[in-house]
C-alpha positions as CSV (number, residue, x, y, z in Angstrom):
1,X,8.0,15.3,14.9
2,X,11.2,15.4,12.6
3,X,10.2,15.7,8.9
4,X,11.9,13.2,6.2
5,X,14.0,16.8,5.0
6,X,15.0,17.4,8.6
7,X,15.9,14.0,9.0
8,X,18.4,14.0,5.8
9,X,19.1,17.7,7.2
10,X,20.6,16.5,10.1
11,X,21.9,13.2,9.0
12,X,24.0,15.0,6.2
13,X,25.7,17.0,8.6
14,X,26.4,14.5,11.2
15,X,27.9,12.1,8.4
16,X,30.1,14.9,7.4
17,X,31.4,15.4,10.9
18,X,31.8,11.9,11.5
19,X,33.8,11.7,8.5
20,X,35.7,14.9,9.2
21,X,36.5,13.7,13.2
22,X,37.9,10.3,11.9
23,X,40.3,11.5,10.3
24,X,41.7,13.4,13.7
25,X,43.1,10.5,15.5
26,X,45.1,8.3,13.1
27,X,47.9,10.7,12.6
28,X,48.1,10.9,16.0
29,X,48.4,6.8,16.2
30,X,50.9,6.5,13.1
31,X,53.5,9.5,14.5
32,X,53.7,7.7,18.0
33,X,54.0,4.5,16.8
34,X,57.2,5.5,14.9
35,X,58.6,7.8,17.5
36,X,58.2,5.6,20.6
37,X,61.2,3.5,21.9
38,X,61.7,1.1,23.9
39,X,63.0,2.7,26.9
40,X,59.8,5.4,26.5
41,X,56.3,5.4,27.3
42,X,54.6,2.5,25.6
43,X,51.8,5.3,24.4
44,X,49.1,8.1,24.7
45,X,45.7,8.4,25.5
46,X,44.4,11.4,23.4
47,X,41.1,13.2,24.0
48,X,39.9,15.4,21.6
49,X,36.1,17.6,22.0
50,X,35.0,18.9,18.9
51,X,31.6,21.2,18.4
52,X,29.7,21.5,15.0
53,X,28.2,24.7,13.7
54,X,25.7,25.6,10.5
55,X,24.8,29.4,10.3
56,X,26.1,30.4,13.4
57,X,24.4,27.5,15.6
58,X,25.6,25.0,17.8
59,X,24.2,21.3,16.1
60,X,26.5,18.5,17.4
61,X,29.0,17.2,19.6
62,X,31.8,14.8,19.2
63,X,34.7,13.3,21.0
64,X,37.3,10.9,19.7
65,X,39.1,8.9,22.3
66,X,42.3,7.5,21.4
67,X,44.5,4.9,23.0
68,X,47.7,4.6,20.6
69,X,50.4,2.1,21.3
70,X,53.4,1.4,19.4
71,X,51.5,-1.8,18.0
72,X,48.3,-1.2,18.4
73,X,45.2,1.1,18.0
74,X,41.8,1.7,20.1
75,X,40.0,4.3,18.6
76,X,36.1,5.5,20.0
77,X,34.4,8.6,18.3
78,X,31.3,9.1,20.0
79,X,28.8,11.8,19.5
80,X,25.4,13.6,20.1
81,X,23.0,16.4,18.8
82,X,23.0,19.9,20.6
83,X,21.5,22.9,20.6
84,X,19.2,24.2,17.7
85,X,19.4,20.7,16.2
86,X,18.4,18.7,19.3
87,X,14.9,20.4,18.8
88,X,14.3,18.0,15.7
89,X,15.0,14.8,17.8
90,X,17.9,13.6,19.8
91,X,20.7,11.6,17.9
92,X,23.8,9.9,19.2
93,X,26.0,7.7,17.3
94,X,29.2,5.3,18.5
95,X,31.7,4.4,16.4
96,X,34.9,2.1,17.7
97,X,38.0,0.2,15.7
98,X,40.6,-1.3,16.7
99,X,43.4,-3.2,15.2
100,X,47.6,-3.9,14.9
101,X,50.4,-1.7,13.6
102,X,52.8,-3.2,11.7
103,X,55.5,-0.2,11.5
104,X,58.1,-1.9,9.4
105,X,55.6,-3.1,7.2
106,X,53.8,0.2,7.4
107,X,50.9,-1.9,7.9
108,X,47.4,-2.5,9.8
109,X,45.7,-5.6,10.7
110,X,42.3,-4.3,12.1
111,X,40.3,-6.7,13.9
112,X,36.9,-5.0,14.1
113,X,34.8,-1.7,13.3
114,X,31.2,-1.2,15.0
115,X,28.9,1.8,14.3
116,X,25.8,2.4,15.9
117,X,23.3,5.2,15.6
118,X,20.2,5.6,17.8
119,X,17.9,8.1,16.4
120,X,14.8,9.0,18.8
121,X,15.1,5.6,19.6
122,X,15.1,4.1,16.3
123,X,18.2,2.0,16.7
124,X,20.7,0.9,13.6
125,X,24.0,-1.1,14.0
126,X,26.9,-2.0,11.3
127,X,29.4,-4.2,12.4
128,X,32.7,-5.3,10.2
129,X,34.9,-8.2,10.7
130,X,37.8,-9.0,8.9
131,X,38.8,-12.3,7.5
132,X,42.0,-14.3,7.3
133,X,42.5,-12.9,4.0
134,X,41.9,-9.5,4.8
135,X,38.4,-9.0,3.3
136,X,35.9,-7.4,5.5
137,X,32.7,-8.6,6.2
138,X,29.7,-6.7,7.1
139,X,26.4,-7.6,9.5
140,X,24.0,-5.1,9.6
141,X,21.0,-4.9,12.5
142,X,18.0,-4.5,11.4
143,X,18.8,-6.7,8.5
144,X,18.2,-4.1,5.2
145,X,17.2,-6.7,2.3
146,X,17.4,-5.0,-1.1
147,X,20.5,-3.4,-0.9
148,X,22.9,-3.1,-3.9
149,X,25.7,-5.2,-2.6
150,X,29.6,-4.3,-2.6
151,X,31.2,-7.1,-5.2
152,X,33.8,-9.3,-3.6
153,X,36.3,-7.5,-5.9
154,X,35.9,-4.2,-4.9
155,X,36.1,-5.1,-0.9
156,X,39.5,-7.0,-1.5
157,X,42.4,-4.3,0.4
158,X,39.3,-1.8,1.7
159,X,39.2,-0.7,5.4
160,X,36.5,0.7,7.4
161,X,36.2,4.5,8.3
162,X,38.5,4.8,11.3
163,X,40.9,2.2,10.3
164,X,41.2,3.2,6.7
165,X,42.4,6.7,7.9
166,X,45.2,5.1,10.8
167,X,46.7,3.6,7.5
168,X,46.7,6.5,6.0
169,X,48.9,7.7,8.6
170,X,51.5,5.5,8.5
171,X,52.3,7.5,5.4
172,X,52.1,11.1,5.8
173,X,53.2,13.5,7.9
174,X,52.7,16.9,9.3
175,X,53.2,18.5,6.2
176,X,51.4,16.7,3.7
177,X,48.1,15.1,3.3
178,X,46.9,11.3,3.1
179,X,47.0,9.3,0.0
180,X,43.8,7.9,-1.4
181,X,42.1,5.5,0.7
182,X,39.5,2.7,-0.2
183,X,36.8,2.3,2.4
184,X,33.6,0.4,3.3
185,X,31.4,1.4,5.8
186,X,29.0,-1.9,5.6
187,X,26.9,-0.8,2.9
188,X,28.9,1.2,0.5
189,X,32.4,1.1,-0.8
190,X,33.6,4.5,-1.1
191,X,36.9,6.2,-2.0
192,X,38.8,9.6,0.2
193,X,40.7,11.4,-2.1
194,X,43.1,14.0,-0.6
195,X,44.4,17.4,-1.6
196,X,46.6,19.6,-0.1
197,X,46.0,22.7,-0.6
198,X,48.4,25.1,1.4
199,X,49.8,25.8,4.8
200,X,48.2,28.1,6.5
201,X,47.5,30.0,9.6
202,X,44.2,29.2,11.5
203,X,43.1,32.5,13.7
204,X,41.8,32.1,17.2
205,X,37.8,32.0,17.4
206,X,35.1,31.8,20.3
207,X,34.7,29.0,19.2
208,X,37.8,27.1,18.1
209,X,40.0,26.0,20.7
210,X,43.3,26.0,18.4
211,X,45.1,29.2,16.5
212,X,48.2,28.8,14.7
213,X,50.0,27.0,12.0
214,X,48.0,24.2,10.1
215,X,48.3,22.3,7.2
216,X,44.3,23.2,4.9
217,X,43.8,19.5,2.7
218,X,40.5,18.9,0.7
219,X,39.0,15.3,1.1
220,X,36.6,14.3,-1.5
221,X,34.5,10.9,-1.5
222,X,34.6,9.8,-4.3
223,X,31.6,6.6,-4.8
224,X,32.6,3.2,-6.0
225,X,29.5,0.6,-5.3
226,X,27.6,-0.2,-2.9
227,X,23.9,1.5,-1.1
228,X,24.4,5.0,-3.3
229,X,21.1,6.5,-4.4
230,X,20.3,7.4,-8.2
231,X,21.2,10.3,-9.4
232,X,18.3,11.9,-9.5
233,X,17.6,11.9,-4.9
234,X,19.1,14.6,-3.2
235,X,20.5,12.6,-1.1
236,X,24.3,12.9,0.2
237,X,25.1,9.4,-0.7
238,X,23.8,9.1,-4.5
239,X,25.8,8.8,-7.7
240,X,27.1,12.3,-9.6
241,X,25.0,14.1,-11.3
242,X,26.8,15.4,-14.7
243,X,25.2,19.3,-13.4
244,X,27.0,18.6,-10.0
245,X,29.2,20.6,-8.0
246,X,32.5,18.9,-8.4
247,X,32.8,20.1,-4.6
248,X,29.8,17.9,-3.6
249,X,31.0,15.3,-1.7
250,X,34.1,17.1,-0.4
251,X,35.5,18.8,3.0
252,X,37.9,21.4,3.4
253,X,40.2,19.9,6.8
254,X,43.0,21.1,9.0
255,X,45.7,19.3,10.5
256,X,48.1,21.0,13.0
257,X,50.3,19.1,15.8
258,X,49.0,20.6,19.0
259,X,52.5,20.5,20.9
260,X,55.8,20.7,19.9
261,X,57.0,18.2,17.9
262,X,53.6,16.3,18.3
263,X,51.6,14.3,15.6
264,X,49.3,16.4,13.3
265,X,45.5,16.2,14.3
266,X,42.2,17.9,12.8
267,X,41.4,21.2,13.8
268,X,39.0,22.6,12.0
269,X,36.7,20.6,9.0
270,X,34.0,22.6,6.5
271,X,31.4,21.5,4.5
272,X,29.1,23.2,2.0
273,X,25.8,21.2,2.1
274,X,22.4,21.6,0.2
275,X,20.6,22.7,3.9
276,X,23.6,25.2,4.7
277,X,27.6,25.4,5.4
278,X,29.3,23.1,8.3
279,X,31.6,24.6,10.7
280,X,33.9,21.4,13.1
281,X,36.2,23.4,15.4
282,X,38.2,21.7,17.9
283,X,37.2,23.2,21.0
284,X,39.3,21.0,24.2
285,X,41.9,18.3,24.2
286,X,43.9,15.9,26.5
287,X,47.0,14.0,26.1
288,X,47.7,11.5,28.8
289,X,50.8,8.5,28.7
290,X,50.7,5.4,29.3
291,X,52.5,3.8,31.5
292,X,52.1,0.2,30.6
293,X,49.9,-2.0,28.2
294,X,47.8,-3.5,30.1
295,X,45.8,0.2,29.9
296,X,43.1,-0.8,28.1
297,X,39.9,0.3,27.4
């Protein structure tokens, strides 16, 4: 049976690559929906497979499923525990927004965000809706009473994972790194602050399914309110200790556009972590059109 530090073990790396693999598909979302005309293909259906490593092992599996439209967004991470890490218990998670793009305005209007996580069948879903003003509001199942709650002030212009990093997008480009973004995941209200750091060349592994030139950005959360432990857990999500690592809470991540004159998308994500370094490599990927629409999910 999975003991309370293999638990945090395993749920500290799967946040980080959750974290790292939403950040893939919203460039791809923001550079179609300012290069598509008309006369073109309304949009793309992009597949990427990504594989997590610690030490040399094979821990996870994740896949983000994009559908991008000029307008619109449709974004479904979903992912799984693998190899050395499956032998602690079997994890999968789901995470799904979806939402408008306002291109002139440079805008989203998201209409939803659901995460759920089933760990060895212990079963945990966060769902956020947004109101007419734009705040989002959280339902969590199981109910978790006792929870420091988000003020009202600090939700007002804050997006949740997926579409807080599709906004992001609408602003940068292949050769830069996102601005600041303010996000809330249901329980905490968190801040991604980005970095670049240089272009650079990534080299062909056996593992990586990309080589060549990327653009290497830090992202560091950066706590605001919300569910964050006391300094003194070791938990990922606590408050700074004033001994802390300043690189506590961040990831090294790569962007590169996989064809010519494509959007930029993650490639590669590391983490150093208190049980061991992270390793995400992209490993396959798919770009499909769309001929019409009415190609939903």
């Amino acid at each position: 049976m999975p003991t309370p530090s293999h638990r945090q073990a395993r749920r500290a790396a799967l946040l980080a690559a959750c974290l790292g693999i939403a950040m893939s598909a919203a460039p791809a979302i923001a550079q179609e929906s300012r290069a598509v005309e008309p006369q073109q293909t309304p949009g793309q259906r992009l597949v990427l497979d990504y594989d997590l490593y610690s030490s040399g092992f094979l821990m996870a599996g994740f896949q983000a499923d994009v559908y991008a439209w000029p307008d619109r967004y449709d974004i479904l991470l979903n992912g799984e525990t693998r190899g050395i890490l499956s032998l602690l218990g079997d994890w999968t998670a789901t995470m799904r927004a979806t939402g408008a793009i306002d291109r002139a305005a440079e805008r989203l209007s998201p209409d939803g965000w659901a995460f759920q996580v089933d760990a060895d069948g212990d079963l945990a879903t966060r769902t956020i809706q947004y109101g007419s003003d734009g705040r989002a509001y959280a339902t969590l199942e199981p109910p978790r009473p006792g929870l420091t709650p988000v003020p009202d002030e600090d939700l007002l212009g804050a997006l949740d994972p997926l579409s807080a990093i599709v906004g992001a997008a609408l602003v940068t480009d292949g050769e830069h790194c996102p601005p600041r973004q303010e996000i809330f995941d249901g329980t905490r209200r968190f801040d991604i602050a980005f970095l670049r750091i240089r272009p650079t060349t990534i080299d062909g592994s056996s593992v990586g399914g990309y080589s060549g030139f990327a653009v290497e950005c830090e992202a560091r959360i950066i706590p605001v309110s919300g569910h964050f432990r006391d300094p003194s857990s070791s938990s990922f999500w606590r408050y700074n200790r004033p001994d802390d690592d300043p690189g506590r809470m961040a990831m090294r991540v790569w962007f590169a556009a996989l064809t010519e004159g494509g959007p930029p998308v993650l490639v590669r994500g590391e983490r150093r972590g208190q049980f061991g370094n992270f390793y995400l490599h992209l490993v396959a990927r798919s770009i499909t059109p769309l001929v019409s629409t009415a190609e939903q999910r």
